[in-house]
C-alpha positions in Angstrom: 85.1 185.7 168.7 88.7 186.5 168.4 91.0 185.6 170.8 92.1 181.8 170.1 94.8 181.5 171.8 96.2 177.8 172.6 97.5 179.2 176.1 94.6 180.0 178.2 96.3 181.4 180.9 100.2 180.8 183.0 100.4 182.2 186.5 104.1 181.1 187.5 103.8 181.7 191.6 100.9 182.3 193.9 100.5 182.4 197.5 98.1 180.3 199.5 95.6 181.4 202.2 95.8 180.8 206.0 93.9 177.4 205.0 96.5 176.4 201.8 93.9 177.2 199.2 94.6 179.5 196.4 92.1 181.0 194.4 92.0 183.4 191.0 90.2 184.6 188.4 91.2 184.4 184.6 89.4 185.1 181.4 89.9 182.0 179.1 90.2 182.5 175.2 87.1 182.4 172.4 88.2 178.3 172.0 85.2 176.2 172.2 87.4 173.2 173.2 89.0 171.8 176.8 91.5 172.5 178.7 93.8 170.7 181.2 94.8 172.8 184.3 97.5 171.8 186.1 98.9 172.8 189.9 101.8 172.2 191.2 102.7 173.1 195.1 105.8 172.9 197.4 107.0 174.2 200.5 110.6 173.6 202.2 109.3 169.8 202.5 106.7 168.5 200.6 105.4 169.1 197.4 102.4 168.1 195.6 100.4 168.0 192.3 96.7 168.7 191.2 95.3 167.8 188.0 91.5 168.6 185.9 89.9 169.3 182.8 87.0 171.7 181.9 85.0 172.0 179.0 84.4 175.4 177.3 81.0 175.7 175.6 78.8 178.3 174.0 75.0 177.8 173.5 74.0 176.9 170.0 72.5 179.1 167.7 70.5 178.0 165.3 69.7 180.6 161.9 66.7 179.1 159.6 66.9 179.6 156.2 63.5 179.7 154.7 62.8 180.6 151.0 62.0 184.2 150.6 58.2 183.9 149.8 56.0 181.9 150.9 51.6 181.2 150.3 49.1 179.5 152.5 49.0 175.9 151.5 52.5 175.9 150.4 55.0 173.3 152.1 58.7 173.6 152.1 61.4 172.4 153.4 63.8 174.7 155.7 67.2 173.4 156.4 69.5 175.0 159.3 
């Protein structure tokens, strides 16, 4: 990981699609944390705002650390 950038991404204008949907794609920074994505439209008339919140998350990894040696019969405990 190495981007951690607070700013995920700013995409000042867009245009919408015969049905007033706009889509896009955007590759969000190494923050495991969430973010609030905001959308605001307006024509010569109306305008209008959309508001959400995602999640970013990585699967946990988990890295045993067992002692170096060990015999049948022995117990120990392994912390991670």
């Amino acid at each position: 990981r190495s981007n951690f950038n607070p700013l995920a991404c700013w995409i000042p204008s867009s245009i919408t699609n015969s049905s007033g949907r706009v889509s896009f794609e955007i590759k969000l920074p190494d923050n495991l944390t969430r973010y609030r994505v905001w959308a605001f439209a307006t024509n010569d008339k109306q305008y209008g705002l959309g508001e959400m919140s995602f999640t970013v998350q990585l699967p946990i990894m988990i890295r045993p650390s067992p002692p170096r040696f060990l015999n049948y019969g022995d117990t120990a405990h392994i912390s991670v």
